[in-house]
C-alpha positions in Angstrom: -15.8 -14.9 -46.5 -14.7 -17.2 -44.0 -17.1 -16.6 -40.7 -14.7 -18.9 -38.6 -11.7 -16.5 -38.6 -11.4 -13.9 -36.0 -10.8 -10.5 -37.4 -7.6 -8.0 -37.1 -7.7 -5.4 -34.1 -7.7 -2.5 -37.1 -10.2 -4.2 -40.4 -13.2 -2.9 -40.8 -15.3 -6.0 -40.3 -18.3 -6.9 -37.7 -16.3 -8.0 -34.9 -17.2 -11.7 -32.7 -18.9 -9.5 -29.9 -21.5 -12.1 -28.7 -20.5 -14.0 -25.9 -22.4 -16.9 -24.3 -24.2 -14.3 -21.9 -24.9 -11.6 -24.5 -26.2 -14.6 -26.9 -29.0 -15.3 -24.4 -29.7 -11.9 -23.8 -30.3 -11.3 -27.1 -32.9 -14.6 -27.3 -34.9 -13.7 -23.5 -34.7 -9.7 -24.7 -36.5 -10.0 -27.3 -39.0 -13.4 -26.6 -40.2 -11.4 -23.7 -41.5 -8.0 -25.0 -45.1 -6.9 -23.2 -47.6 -9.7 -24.2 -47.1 -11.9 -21.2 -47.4 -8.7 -19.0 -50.4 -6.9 -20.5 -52.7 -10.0 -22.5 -51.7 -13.4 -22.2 -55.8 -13.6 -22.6 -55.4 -14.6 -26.3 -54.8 -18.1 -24.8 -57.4 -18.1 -22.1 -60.2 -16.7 -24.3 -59.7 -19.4 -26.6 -59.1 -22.4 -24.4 -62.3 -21.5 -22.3 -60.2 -22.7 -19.2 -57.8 -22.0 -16.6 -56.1 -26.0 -16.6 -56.3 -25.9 -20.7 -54.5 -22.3 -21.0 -51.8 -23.7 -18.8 -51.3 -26.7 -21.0 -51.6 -24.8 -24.4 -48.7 -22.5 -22.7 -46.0 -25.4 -22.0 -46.6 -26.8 -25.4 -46.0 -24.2 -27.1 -42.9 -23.6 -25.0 -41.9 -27.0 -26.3 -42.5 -26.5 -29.3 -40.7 -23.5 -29.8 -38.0 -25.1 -27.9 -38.1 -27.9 -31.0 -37.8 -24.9 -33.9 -34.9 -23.4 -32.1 -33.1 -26.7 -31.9 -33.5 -27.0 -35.6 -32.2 -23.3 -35.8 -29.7 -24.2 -33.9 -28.6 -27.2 -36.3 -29.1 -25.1 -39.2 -26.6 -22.0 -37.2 -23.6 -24.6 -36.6 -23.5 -26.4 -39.7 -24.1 -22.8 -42.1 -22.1 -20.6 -40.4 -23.5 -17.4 -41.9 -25.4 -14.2 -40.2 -28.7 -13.7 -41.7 -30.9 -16.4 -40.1 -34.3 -17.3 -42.1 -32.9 -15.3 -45.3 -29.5 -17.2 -45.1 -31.3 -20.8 -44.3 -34.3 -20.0 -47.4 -31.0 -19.0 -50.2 -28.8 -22.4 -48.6 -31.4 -24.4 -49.3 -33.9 -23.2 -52.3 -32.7 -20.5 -53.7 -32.4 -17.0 -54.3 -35.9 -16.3 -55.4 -37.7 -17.8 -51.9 -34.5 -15.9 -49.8 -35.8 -12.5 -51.7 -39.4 -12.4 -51.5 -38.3 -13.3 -47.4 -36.5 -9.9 -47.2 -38.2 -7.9 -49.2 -41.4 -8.7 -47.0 -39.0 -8.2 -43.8 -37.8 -4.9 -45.1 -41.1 -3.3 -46.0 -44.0 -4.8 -43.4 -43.1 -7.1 -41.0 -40.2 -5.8 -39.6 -41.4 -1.7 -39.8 -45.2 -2.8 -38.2 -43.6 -5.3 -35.5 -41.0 -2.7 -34.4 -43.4 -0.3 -34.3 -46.2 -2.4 -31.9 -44.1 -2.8 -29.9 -42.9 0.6 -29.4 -46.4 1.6 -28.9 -46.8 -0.6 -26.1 -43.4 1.1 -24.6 -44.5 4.2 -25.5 -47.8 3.5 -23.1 -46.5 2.3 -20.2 -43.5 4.3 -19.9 -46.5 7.5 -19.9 -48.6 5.4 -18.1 -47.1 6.5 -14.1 -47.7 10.4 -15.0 -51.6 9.8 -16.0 -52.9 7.6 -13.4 -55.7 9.2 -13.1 -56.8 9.8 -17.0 -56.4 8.4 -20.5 -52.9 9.2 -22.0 -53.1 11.7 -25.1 -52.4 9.4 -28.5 -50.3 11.9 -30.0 -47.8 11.9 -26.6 -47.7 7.6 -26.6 -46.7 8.7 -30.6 -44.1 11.2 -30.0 -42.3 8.7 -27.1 -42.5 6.3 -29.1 -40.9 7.8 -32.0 -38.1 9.0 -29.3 -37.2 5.3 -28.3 -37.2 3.9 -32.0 -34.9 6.9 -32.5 -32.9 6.3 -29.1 -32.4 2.3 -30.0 -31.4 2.9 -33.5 -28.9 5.2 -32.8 -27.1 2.8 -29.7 -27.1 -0.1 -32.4 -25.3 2.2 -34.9 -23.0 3.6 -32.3 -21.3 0.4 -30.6 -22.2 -3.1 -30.7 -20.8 -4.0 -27.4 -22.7 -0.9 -26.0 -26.3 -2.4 -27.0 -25.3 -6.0 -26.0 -24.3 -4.4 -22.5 -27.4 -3.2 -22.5 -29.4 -5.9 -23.5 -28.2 -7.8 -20.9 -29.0 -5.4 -18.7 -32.3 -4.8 -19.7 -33.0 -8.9 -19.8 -31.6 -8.8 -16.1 -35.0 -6.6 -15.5 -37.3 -8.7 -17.5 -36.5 -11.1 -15.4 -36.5 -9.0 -12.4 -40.2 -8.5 -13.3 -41.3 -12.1 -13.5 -40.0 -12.3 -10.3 -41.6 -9.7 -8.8 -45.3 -11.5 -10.3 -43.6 -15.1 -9.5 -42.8 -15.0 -6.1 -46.2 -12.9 -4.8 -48.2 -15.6 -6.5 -45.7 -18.5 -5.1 -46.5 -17.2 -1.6 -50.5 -17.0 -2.3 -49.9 -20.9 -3.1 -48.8 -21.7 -0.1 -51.5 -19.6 1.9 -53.4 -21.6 0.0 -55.3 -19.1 -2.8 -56.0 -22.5 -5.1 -59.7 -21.2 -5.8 -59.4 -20.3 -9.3 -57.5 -24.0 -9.9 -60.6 -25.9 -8.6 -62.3 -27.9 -11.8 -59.1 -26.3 -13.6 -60.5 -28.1 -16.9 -64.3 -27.1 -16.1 -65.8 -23.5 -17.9 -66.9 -22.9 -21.2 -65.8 -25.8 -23.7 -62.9 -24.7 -26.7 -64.5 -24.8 -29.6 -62.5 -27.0 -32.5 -61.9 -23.3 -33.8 -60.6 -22.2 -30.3 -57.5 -24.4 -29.4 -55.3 -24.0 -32.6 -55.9 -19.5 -32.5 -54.9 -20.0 -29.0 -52.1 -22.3 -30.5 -51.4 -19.4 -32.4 -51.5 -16.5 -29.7 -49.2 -19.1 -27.7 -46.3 -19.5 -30.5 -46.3 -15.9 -31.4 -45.8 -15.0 -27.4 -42.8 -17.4 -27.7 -41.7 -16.0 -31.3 -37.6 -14.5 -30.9 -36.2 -18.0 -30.6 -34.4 -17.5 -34.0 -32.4 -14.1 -33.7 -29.0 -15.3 -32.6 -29.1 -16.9 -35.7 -29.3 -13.6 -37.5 -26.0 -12.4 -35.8 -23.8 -16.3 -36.2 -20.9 -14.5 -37.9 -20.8 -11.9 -35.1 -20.5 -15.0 -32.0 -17.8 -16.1 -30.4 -16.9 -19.7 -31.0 -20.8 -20.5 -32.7 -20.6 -24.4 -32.5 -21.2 -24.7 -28.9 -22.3 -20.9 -28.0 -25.4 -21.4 -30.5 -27.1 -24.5 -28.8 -26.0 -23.5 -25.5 -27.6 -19.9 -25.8 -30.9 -21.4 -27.7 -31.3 -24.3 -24.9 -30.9 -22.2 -22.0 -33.1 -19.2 -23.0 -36.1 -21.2 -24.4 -36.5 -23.4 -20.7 -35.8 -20.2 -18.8 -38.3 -18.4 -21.1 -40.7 -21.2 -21.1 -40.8 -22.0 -16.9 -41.4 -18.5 -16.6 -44.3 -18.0 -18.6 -46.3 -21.1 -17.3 -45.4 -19.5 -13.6 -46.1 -16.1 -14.4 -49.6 -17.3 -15.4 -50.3 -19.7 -12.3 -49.5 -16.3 -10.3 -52.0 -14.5 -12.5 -54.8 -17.0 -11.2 -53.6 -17.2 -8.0 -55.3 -13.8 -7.5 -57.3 -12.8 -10.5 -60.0 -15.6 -11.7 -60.2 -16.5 -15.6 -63.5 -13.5 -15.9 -61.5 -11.1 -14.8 -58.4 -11.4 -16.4 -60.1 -11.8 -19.9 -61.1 -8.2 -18.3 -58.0 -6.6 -17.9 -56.7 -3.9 -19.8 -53.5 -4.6 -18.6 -52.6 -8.0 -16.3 -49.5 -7.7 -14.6 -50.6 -3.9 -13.6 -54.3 -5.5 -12.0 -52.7 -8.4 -9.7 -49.9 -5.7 -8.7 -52.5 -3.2 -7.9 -54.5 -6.4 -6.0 -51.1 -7.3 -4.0 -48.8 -4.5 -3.4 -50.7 -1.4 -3.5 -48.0 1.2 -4.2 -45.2 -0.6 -5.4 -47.5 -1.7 -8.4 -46.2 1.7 -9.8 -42.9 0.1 -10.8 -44.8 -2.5 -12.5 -45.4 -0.5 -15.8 -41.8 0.9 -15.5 -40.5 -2.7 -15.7 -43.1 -3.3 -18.9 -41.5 0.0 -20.7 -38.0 -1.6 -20.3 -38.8 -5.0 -21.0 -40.2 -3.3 -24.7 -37.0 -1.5 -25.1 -35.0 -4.7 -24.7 -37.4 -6.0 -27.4 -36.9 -3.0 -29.8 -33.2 -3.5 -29.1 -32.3 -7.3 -29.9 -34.9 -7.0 -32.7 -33.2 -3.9 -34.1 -29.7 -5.9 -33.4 -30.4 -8.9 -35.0 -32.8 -8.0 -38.0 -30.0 -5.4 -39.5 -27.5 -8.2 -40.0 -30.1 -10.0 -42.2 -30.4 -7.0 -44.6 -26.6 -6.9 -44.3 -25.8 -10.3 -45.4 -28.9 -10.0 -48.3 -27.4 -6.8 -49.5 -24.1 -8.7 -49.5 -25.7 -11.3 -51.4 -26.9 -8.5 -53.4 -30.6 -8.3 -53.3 -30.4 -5.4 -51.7 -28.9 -1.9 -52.0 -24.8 -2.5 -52.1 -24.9 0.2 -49.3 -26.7 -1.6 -46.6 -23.5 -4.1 -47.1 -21.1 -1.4 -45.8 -19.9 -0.9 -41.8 -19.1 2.4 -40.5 -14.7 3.0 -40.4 -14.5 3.7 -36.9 -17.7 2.0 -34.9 -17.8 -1.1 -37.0 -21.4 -1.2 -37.2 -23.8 -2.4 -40.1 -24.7 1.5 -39.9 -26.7 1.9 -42.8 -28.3 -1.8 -42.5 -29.4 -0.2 -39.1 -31.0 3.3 -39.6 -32.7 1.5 -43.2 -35.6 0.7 -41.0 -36.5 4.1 -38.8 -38.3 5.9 -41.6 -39.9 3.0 -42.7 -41.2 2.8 -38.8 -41.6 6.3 -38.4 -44.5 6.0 -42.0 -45.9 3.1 -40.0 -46.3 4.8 -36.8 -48.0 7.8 -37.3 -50.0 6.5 -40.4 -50.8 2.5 -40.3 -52.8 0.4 -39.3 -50.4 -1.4 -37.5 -52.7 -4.3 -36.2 -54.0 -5.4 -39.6 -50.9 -5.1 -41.4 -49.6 -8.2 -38.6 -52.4 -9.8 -38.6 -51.8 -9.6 -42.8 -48.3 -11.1 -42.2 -48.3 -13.4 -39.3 -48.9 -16.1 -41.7 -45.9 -15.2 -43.7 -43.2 -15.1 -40.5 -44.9 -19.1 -39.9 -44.3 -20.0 -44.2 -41.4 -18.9 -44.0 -40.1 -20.4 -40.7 -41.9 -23.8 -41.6 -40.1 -23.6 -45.3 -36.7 -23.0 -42.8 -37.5 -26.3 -41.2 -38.8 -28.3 -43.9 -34.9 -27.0 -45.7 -33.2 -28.4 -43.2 -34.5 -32.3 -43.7 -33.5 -31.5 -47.2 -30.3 -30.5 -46.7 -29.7 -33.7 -44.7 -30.5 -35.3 -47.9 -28.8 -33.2 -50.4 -25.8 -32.6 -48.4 -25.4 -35.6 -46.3 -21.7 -34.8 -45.5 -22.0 -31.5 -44.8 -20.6 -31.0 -40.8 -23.0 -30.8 -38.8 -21.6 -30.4 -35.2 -25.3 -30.0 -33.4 -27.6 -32.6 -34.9 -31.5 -33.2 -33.7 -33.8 -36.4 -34.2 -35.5 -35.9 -37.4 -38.7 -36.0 -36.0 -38.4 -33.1 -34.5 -38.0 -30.9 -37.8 -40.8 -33.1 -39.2 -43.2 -32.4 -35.8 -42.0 -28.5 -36.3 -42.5 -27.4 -39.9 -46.0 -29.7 -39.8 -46.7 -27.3 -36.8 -45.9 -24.0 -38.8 -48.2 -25.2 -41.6 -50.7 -26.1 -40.1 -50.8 -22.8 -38.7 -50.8 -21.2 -42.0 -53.6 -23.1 -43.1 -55.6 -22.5 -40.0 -55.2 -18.5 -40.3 -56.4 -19.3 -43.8 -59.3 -20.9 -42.5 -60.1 -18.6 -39.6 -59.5 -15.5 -41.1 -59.5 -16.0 -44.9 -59.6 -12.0 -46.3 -56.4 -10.5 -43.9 -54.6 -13.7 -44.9 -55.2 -13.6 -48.5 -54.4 -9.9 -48.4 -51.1 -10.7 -46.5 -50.5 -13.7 -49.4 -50.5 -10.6 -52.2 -48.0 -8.4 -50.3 -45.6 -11.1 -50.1 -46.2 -12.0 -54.0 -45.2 -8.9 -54.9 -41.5 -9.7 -53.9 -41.7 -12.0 -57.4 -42.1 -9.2 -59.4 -39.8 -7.2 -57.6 -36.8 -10.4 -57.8 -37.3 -10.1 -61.7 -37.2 -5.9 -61.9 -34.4 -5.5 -59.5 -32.2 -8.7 -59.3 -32.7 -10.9 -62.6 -32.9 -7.9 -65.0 -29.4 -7.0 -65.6 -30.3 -4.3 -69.0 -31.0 -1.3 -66.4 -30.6 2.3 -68.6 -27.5 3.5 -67.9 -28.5 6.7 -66.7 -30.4 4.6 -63.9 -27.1 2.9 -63.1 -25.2 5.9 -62.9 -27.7 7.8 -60.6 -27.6 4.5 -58.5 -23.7 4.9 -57.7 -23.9 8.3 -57.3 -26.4 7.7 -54.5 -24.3 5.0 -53.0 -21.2 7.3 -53.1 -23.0 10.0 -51.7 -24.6 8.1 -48.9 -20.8 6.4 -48.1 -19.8 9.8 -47.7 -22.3 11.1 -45.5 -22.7 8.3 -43.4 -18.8 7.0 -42.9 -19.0 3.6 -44.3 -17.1 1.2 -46.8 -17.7 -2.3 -47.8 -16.1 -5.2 -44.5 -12.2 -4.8 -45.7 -12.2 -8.9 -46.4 -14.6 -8.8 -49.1 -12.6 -5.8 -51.0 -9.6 -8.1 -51.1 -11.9 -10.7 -52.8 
């Protein structure tokens, strides 16, 4: 299929919806979910000071900015949806590109969607119990509502959930503002206490600087999801780079001054103290008003659940395409011309994960996988320079920034290996089991008939129920 054509008014394929706007909407929607509102104390408790947290959060701002530019290399010269999946099969292989989803499909992507519903869960609750704890079963129940809600908009209309990711970005950013400018204005009265020996407190251990490394790349971590969606943007070659640039300095600047307006009024002790940041220094500066603060926080997760939900169906989409997944997942709805099925795949995987899981461990299990993977990404794309020197490649960065990138992402590997040896080897058998799984499913083509036959039955079944046939440009092929 080629992803350069625009499609007919009537064919049932996924439209080139994602403008230049709604590209970075997608990218700031779902980089800033709660962490930098509720605990950007990973960082602090790790550095040991106010100066070093500050530092540790611009570089990792640039070096996310350095993995996006190689993502968005990798998004103009392989013009397929589908992002780390798409990259892993271009570059080594089916085998690497399965064990990728199957790992996306069955942990990582059910736990992360469901954390940070939690969190929007909590703080949309949060202004009717001031006073006392919130029940755990209600945080469960809203949260299972606003999964529900956001799966249900991105199987609906895609211009519908990229109108409202842009909205929903607009009050992300609202929300900085409202931390940003308080803390600007204690500047200038001169509130510079807490900056005093910036570099002085307790000294980061050699242990200490590369978690809070990690705490810092994983608050950046969304960088990559307009890649997942390439076939789906509008003119790609300059929209990708654009989008990726733009998002990553706006993303980046307002971190590092959402965190100078945290010390501005709370000192390093006391923020390592909070249960909640953002809520503290709004309760410490505008009284009332600081009620809107955990309003803002519930939105900001929904834009999260939204562009993650967005982007992540179009990478079981294009791996079912590729078929290493279910053929149905592959199929778009006749009227809506949504990935419907490659959509609602992941609620009752959520839903098991929510009211069961232990959500924490299972990421902490996996966090090393998402960096591998997206260091094996990297790493692919000096080797496609060298296997495919000709290949077009209309956005092209210095090597040494791939080189500087995927070094970064393994050393992170190794360091949660180090640090945290049992969760990380744990995590290492789940996503071994994808091996297995590429031999039983995809390699093995003697399946019983009677297992085939059920198997098309199902698919038929489901196509019935839920309104969708395979994109009308690959039935011609």
């Amino acid at each position: 299929m080629d992803s350069g054509q625009p499609a007919p008014e009537g064919k049932v394929v996924l439209k080139k919806k994602v403008t230049l706007l709604r590209g970075i909407s997608i990218i700031i929607g779902t980089i800033i979910g709660a962490g930098i509102f509720i605990s950007p104390k990973g960082i602090l408790k790790n550095t040991g000071s106010v100066g070093m947290s500050l530092t540790v959060w611009t570089v990792c701002g640039i070096l996310s900015l350095f993995g996006a530019l190689c993502y968005a290399e990798l998004g103009t010269c392989i013009k397929k949806s589908g992002g780390h999946y798409t990259y892993i099969l271009e570059a080594f292989g089916p085998l690497p590109a399965f064990v990728r989803v199957w790992v996306e499909l069955l942990v990582i992507r059910p736990a992360a969607t469901a954390v940070i519903s939690l969190a929007f869960g909590r703080y949309i609750l949060e202004p009717f119990f001031m006073q006392c704890e919130i029940p755990e079963l209600a945080i469960k129940l809203i949260t299972a509502v606003g999964i529900t809600l956001v799966m249900v908009l991105n199987s609906t209309s895609v211009s519908w959930s990229a109108r409202i990711q842009i909205f929903l970005t607009f009050c992300k950013l609202v929300a900085i503002l409202i931390i940003v400018v308080p803390g600007v204005i204690q500047l200038i009265k001169g509130e510079t206490q807490h900056f005093k020996n910036a570099f002085a407190g307790n000294d980061a251990s050699v242990m200490g600087l590369p978690l809070a490394f990690y705490s810092g790349m994983y608050a950046y971590s969304g960088w990559f999801y307009l890649n997942f969606v390439t076939e789906e943007v509008e003119n790609p070659e300059k929209n990708i780079p654009l989008a990726i640039c733009i998002s990553m300095i706006i993303v980046t600047v307002g971190y590092v001054l959402t965190n100078v307006a945290y010390f501005t009024t709370i000192s390093a002790g006391e923020l390592l103290l909070s249960k909640a940041v953002a809520v503290t220094f709004a309760e410490r500066l505008m009284g009332n008003f600081s009620l809107a603060v955990p309003v803002f926080v519930a939105l900001s997760c929904f834009g999260s659940m939204n562009g993650g939900t967005f982007a992540v169906s179009r990478m079981f989409f294009v791996a079912s395409r590729e078929g290493h997944l279910p053929e149905i997942l592959s199929m778009i709805h006749v009227r809506k011309h949504t990935p419907l099925p490659a959509v609602i795949v992941l609620h009752p995987l959520t839903m098991i994960m929510l009211f069961n899981g232990d959500l924490y461990s299972l990421l902490n299990f996996l966090s090393f996988a998402r960096w591998l993977f997206i260091g094996l990404v990297v790493a692919g794309l000096i080797y496609l320079r060298y296997k495919h020197p000709d290949m077009p490649r209309p956005f092209k960065v210095p090597l040494f920034i791939p080189a500087l990138f995927s070094f970064t992402c393994l050393f992170m590997v190794a360091l949660s290996l180090y640090s945290d040896p049992v969760n990380t080897g744990i995590g290492f058998a789940i996503t071994l089991t994808g091996v297995p799984a590429y031999y039983l499913f995809i390699v093995w083509d003697k399946k019983p008939k009677w297992f085939r036959k059920l198997l098309d039955k199902v698919t038929v079944t489901l196509q019935i129920l839920l309104e969708v046939i395979p994109p009308e440009e690959d039935q011609k092929s």
